[in-house]
DRENZAKOL-148317 format. One record per residue: residue number from 1; residue in three letters; x, y, z of N, C-alpha, C in turn. Coordinates in steps of 0.1 Angstrom, whole numbers, padded with zeros to 4 digits. Atoms other than C-alpha are relative to their C-alpha. Example, Ala and Ser with C-alpha at 12.3 -4.5 7.8 and 13.67 -1.06 7.14 Angstrom:
BEGIN
{node 1; 'ALA'; {0009; -0012; 0000}; {0123; -0045; 0078}; {0009; 0012; 0000}}
{node 2; 'SER'; {-0009; -0011; 0000}; {0137; -0011; 0071}; {-0008; 0011; 0008}}
//
This chain:
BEGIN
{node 1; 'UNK'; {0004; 0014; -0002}; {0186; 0014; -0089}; {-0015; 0000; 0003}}
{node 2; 'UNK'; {0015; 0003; -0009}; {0148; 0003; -0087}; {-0002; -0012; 0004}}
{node 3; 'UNK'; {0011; 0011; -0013}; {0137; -0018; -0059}; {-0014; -0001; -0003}}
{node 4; 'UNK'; {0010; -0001; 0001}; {0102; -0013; -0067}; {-0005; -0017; -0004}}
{node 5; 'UNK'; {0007; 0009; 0003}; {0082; -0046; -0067}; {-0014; -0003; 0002}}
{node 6; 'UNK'; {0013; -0004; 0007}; {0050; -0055; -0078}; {-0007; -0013; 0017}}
{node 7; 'UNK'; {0006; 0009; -0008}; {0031; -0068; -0045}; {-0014; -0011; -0005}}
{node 8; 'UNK'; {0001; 0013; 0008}; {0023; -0105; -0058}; {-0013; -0004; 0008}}
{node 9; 'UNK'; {0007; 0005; -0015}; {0003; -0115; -0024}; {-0014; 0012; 0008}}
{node 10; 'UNK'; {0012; -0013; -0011}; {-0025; -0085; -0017}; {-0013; -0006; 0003}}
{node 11; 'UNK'; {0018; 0004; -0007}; {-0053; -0097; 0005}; {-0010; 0009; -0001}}
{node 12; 'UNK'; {0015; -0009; 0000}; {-0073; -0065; -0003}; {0005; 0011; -0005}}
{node 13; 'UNK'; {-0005; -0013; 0008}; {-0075; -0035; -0025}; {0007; 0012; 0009}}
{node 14; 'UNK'; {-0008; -0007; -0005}; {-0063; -0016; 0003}; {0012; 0002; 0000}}
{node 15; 'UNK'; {-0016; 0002; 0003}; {-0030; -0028; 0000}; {0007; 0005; -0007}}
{node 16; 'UNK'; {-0006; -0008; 0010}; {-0003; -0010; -0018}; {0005; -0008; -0011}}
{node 17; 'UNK'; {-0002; 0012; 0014}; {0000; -0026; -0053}; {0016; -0001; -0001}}
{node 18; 'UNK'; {-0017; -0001; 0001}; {0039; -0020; -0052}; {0006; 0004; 0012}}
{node 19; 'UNK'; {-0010; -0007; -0010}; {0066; -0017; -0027}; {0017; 0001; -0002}}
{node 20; 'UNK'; {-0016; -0004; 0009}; {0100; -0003; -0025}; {0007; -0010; 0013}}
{node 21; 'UNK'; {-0004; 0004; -0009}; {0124; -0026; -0006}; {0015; 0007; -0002}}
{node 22; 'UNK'; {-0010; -0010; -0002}; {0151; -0009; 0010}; {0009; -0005; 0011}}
{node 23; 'UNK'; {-0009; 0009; -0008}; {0180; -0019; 0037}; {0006; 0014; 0006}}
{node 24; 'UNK'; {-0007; -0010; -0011}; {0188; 0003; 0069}; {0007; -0007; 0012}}
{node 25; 'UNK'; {-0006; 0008; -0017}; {0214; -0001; 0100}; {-0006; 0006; 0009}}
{node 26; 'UNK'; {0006; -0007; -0012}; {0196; 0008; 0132}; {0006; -0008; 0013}}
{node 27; 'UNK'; {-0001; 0003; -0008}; {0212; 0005; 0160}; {0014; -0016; 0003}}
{node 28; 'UNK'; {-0010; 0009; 0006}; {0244; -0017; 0146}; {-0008; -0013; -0006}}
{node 29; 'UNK'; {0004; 0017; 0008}; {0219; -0043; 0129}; {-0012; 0006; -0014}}
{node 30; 'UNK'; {0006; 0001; 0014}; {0208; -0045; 0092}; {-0017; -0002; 0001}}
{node 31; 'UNK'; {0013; 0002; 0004}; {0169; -0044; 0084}; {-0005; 0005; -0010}}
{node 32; 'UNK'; {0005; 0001; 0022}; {0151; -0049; 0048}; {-0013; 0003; 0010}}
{node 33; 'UNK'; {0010; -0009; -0006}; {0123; -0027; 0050}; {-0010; 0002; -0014}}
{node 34; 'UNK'; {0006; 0001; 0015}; {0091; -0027; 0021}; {-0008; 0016; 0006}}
{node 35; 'UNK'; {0008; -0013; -0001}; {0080; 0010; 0015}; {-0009; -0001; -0006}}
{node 36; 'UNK'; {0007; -0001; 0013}; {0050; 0020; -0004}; {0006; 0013; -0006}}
{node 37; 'UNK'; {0001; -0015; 0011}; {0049; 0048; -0030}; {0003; 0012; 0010}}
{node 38; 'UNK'; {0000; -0010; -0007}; {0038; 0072; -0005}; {0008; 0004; 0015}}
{node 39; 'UNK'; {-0017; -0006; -0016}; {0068; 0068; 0027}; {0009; 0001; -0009}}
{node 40; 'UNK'; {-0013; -0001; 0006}; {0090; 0067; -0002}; {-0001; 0015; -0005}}
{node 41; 'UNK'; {-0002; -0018; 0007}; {0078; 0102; -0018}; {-0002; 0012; 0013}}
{node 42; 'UNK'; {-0002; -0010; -0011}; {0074; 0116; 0021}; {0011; 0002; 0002}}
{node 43; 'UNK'; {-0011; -0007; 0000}; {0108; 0109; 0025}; {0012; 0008; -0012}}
{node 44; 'UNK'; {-0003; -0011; 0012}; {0119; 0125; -0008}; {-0004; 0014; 0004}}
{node 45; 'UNK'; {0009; -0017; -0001}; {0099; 0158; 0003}; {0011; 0002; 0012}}
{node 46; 'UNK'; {-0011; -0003; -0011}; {0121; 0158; 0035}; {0011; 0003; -0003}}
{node 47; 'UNK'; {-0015; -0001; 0006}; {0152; 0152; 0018}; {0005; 0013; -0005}}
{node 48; 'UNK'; {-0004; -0013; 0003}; {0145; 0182; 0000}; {-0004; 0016; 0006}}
{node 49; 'UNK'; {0001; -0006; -0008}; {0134; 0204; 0026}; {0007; 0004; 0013}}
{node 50; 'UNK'; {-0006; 0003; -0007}; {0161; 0197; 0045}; {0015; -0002; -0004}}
{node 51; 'UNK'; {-0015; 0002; 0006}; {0194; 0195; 0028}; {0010; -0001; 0006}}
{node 52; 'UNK'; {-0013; 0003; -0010}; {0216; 0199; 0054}; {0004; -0011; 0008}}
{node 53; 'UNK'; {-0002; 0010; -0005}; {0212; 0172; 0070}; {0002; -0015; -0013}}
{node 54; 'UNK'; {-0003; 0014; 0007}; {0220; 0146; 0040}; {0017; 0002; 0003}}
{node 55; 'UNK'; {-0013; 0004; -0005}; {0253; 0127; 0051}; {0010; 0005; -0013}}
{node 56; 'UNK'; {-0006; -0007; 0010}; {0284; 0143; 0035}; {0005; -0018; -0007}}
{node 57; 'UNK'; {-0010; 0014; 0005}; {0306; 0114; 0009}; {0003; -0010; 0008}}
{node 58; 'UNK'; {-0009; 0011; -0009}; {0326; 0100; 0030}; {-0009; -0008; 0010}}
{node 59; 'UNK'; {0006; 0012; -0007}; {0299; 0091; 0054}; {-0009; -0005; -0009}}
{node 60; 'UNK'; {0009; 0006; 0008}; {0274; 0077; 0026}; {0011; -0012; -0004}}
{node 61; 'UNK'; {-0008; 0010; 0002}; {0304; 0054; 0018}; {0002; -0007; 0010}}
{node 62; 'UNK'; {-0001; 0003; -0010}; {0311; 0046; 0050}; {-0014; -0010; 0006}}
{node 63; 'UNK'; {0011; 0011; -0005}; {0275; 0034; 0057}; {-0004; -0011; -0011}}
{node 64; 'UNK'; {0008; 0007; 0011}; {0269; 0019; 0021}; {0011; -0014; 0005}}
{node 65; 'UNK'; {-0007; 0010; 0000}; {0302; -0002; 0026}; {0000; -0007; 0018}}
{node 66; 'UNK'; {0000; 0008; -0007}; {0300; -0010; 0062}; {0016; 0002; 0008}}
{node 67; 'UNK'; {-0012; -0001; -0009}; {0333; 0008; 0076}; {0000; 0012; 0008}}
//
């Protein structure tokens, strides 16, 4: 799936021309969250530096669906 959208509204070239919008539970409450490029390819570098810790099936369903 790409989320990736084209930041419409940038007040200044600093700004990240794209962001990735994304949706986490913290704390039992939903939050939509705009990454840029680069928190989205830090946490890719983690992911795979770290394998063990990605959630097995059943919990990736469990958090996608909300049971």
């Amino acid at each position: 799936m790409d989320s990736r959208v084209q930041n419409s509204g940038r007040k200044s070239e600093r700004e990240a021309k794209n962001y990735w919008h994304s949706k986490v539970r913290y704390d039992g409450k939903i939050y939509h969250l705009l990454l840029t490029d680069t928190e989205v390819n830090r946490g890719i570098d983690r992911m795979n530096k770290n394998p063990e810790d990605y959630p097995s099936l059943w919990k990736r369903l469990r958090l996608t669906f909300g049971i």
